[in-house]
Kinemage of the C-alpha trace (Angstrom):
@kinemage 1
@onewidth
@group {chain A} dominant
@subgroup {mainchain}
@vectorlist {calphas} color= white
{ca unk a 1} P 0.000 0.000 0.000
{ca unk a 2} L 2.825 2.591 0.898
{ca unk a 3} L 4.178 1.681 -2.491
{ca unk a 4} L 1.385 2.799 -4.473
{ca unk a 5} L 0.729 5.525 -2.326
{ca unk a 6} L 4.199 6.652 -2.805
{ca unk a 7} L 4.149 5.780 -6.574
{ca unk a 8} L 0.865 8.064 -7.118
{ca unk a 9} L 2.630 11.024 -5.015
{ca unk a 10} L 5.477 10.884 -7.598
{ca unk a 11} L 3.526 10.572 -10.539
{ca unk a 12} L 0.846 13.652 -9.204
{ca unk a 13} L 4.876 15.948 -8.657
{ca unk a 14} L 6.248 14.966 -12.125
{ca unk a 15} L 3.025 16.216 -13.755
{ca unk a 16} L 2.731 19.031 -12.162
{ca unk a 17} L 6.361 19.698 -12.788
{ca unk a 18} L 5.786 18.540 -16.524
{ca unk a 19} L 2.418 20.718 -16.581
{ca unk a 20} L 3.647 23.863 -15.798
{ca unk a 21} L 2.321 27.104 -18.117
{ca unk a 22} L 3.237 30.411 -18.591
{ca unk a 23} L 0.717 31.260 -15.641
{ca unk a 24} L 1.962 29.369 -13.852
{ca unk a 25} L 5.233 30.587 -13.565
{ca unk a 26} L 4.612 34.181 -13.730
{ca unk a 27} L 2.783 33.625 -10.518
{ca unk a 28} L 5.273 32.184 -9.123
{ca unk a 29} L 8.192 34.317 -10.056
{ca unk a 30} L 6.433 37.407 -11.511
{ca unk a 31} L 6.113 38.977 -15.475
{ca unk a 32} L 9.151 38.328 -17.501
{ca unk a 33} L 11.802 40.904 -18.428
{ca unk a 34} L 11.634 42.132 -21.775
{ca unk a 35} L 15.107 41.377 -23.583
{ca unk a 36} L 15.896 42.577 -26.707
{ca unk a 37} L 19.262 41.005 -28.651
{ca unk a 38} L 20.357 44.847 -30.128
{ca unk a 39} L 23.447 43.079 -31.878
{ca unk a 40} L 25.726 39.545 -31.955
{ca unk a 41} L 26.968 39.434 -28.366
{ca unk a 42} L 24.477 42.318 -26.650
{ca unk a 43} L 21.523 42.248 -24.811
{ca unk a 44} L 19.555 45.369 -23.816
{ca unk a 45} L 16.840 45.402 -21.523
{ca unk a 46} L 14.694 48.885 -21.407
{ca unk a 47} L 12.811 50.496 -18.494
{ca unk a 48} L 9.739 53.101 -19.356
{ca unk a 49} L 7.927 55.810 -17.646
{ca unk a 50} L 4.586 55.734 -16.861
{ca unk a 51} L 3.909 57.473 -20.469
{ca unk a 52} L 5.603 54.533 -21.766
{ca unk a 53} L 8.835 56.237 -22.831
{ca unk a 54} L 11.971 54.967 -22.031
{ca unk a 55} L 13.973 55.693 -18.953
{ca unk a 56} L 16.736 53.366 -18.679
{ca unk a 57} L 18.610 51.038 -20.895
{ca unk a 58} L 20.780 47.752 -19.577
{ca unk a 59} L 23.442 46.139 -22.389
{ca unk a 60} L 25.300 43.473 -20.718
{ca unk a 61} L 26.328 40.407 -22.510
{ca unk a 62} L 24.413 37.854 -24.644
{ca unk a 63} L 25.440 34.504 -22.839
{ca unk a 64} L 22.680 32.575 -24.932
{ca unk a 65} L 21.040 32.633 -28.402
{ca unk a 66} L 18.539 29.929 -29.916
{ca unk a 67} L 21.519 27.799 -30.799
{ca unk a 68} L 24.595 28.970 -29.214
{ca unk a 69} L 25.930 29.173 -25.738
{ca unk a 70} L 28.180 32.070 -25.261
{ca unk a 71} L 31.050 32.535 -22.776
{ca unk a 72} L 31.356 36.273 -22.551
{ca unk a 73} L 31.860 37.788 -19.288
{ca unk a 74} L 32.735 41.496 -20.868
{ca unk a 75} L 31.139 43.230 -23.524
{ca unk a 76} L 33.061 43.455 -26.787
{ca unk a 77} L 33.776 47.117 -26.549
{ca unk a 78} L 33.604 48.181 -30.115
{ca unk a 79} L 30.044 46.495 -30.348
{ca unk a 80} L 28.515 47.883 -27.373
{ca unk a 81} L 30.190 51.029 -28.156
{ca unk a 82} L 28.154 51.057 -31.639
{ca unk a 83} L 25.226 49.959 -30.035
{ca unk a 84} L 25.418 53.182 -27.583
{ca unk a 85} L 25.670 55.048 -31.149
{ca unk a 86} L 22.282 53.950 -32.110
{ca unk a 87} L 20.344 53.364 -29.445
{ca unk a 88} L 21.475 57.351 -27.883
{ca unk a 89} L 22.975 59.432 -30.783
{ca unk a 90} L 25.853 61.633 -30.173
{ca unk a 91} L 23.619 64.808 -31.509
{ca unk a 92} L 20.765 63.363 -28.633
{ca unk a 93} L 23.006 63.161 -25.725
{ca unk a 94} L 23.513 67.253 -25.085
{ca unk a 95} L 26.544 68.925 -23.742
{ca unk a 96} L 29.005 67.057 -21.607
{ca unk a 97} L 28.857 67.542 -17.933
{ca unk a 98} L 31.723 67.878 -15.574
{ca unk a 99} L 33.165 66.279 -14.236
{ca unk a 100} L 33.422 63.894 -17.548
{ca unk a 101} L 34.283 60.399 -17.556
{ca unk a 102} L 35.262 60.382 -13.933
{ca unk a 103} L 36.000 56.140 -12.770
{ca unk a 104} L 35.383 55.035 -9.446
{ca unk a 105} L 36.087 51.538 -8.168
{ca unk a 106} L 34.888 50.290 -4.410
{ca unk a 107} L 33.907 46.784 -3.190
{ca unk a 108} L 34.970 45.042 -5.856
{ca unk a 109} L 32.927 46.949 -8.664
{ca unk a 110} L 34.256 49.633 -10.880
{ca unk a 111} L 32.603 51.934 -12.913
{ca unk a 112} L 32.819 55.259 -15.149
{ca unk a 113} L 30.103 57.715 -15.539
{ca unk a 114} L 29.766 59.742 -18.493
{ca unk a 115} L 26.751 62.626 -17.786
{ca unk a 116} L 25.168 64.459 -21.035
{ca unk a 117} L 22.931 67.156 -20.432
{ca unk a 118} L 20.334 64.678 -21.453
{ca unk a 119} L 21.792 61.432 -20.317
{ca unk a 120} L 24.286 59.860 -18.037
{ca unk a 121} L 25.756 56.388 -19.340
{ca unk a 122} L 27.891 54.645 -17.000
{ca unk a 123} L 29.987 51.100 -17.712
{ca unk a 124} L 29.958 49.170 -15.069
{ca unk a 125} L 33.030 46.304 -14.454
{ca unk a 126} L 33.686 43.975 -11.409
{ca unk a 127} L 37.266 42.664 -10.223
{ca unk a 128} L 38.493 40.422 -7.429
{ca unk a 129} L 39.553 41.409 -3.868
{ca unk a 130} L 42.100 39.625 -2.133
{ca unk a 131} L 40.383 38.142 0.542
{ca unk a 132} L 43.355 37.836 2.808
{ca unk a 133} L 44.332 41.273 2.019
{ca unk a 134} L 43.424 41.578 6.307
{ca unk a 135} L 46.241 39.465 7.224
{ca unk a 136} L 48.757 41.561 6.151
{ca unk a 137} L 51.527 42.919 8.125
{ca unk a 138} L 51.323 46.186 7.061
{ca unk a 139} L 47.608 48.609 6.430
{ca unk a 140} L 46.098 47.092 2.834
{ca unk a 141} L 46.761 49.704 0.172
{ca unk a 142} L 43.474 49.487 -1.804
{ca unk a 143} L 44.719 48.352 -5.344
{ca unk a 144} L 43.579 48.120 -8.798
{ca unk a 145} L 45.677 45.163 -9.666
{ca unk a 146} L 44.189 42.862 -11.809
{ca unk a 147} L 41.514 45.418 -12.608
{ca unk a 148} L 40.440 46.060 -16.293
{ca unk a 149} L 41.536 50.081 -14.747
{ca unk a 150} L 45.100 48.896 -14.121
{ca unk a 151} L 45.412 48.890 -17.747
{ca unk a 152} L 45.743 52.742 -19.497
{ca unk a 153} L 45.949 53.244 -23.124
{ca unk a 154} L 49.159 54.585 -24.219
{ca unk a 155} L 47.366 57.173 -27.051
{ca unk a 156} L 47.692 60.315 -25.461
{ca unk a 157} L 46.323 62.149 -28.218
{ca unk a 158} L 42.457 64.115 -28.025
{ca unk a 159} L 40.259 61.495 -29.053
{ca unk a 160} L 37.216 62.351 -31.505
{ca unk a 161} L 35.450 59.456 -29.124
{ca unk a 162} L 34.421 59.942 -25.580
{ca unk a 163} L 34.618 56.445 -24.466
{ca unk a 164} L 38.525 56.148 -26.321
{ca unk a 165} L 40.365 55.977 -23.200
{ca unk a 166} L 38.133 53.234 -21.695
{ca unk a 167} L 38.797 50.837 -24.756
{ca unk a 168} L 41.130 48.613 -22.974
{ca unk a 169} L 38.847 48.096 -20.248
{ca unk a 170} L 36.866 44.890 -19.602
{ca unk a 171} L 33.446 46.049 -19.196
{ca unk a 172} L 30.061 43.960 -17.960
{ca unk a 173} L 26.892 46.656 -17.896
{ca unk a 174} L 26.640 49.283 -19.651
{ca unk a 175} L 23.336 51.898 -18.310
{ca unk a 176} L 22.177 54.218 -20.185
{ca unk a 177} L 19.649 56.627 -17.693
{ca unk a 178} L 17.783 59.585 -19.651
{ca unk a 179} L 18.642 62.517 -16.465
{ca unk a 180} L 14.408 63.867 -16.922
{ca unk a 181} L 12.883 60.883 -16.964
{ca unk a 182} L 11.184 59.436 -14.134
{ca unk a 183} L 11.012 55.134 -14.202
{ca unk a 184} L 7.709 54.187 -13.787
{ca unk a 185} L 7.813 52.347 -10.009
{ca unk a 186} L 10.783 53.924 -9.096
C-alpha cells in the first residue's frame, strides 16, 4: 500500500512539474523581463515611464542565443560602443557635464560615468579582492591590480570618441539613464 501511495505522489509531482504554463510561472516568479538582442553578443533590456517612454537602458552580454551558448563575461567594446551610437545618438546626448568620464572603483565593482545634459551612461566592471588582504603585516593599500583600470591606453592624443580611453577596459553593464525621466515604479 505505501508503495502505491508513494508511486501516485510521484507521478501527481512529475506532472505538475511537466504541466507547468506560462501562468503558472509568472505567478510564481512574476512577469518576464523584456530582452531585446540589439546586436551579436548584446543584450539590452529597457525600463519606461509611466507614459511609456523609455527611462533606462541595460546592455550586458548575450550569454545565450537559440543555438549557441556564449562565454562572454565582458562586452566586446567596439560592439557595445556602436550599439550606444544607435540606441542614444551623439547629436541626442547634449553637452558634456563635468566632471566627464570620472571612474570610481569600491567593493569590488568599478565603474565610469559619463553625464550628457540629457543622459548619463555609466559602464559598469567587477574585479576580485584579495580576501586575505586583512592578514597583512602592514595597512592594505586598496589596489587596482588585476583590474580592467590597471590597464591605461598609451594614445595620449584628443580622441574624436568619448569612451577612447576606456577601450582597454573589460566592461560587464553598460546603463544608459535619460537625467528627466522618471522610471515608472521607481
Amino acid at each position: 500500500m505505501k508503495t502505491i501511495v508513494a508511486a501516485v505522489v510521484f507521478m501527481l509531482s512529475v506532472s505538475a512539474a511537466i504541466g507547468q504554463t506560462a501562468a503558472d510561472i509568472e505567478k510564481k516568479y512574476g512577469k518576464p523581463i523584456t530582452t531585446y538582442a540589439v546586436s551579436d553578443h548584446v543584450w539590452m533590456t529597457p525600463e519606461y515611464t509611466v507614459d511609456a517612454q523609455v527611462c533606462r537602458m541595460r546592455l550586458f552580454p548575450k550569454r545565450i542565443s537559440a543555438d549557441t551558448n556564449y562565454l562572454l563575461k565582458q562586452l566586446p567594446f567596439d560592439e557595445f560602443k556602436k550599439v550606444v551610437d544607435q540606441l542614444v545618438p551623439v547629436n541626442a546626448r547634449g553637452k558634456k557635464k563635468e566632471p566627464f568620464g570620472n571612474g570610481a572603483t569600491g567593493g569590488g565593482v568599478e565603474w565610469a560615468i559619463f553625464e550628457y545634459q540629457k543622459v548619463t551612461i555609466t559602464y559598469s566592471a567587477s574585479f576580485d579582492v584579495d580576501p586575505n588582504s586583512w592578514q597583512k603585516r602592514k595597512p592594505f593599500v586598496f589596489s587596482l591590480e588585476g583590474s580592467s583600470f590597471d590597464t591605461k591606453p598609451t594614445d595620449l592624443a584628443a580622441p574624436l570618441d568619448d569612451f577612447f580611453r576606456y577601450r582597454a577596459y573589460s566592461f560587464e553593464i553598460v546603463t544608459i539613464t535619460w537625467n528627466d525621466r522618471k522610471c515608472a515604479g521607481k
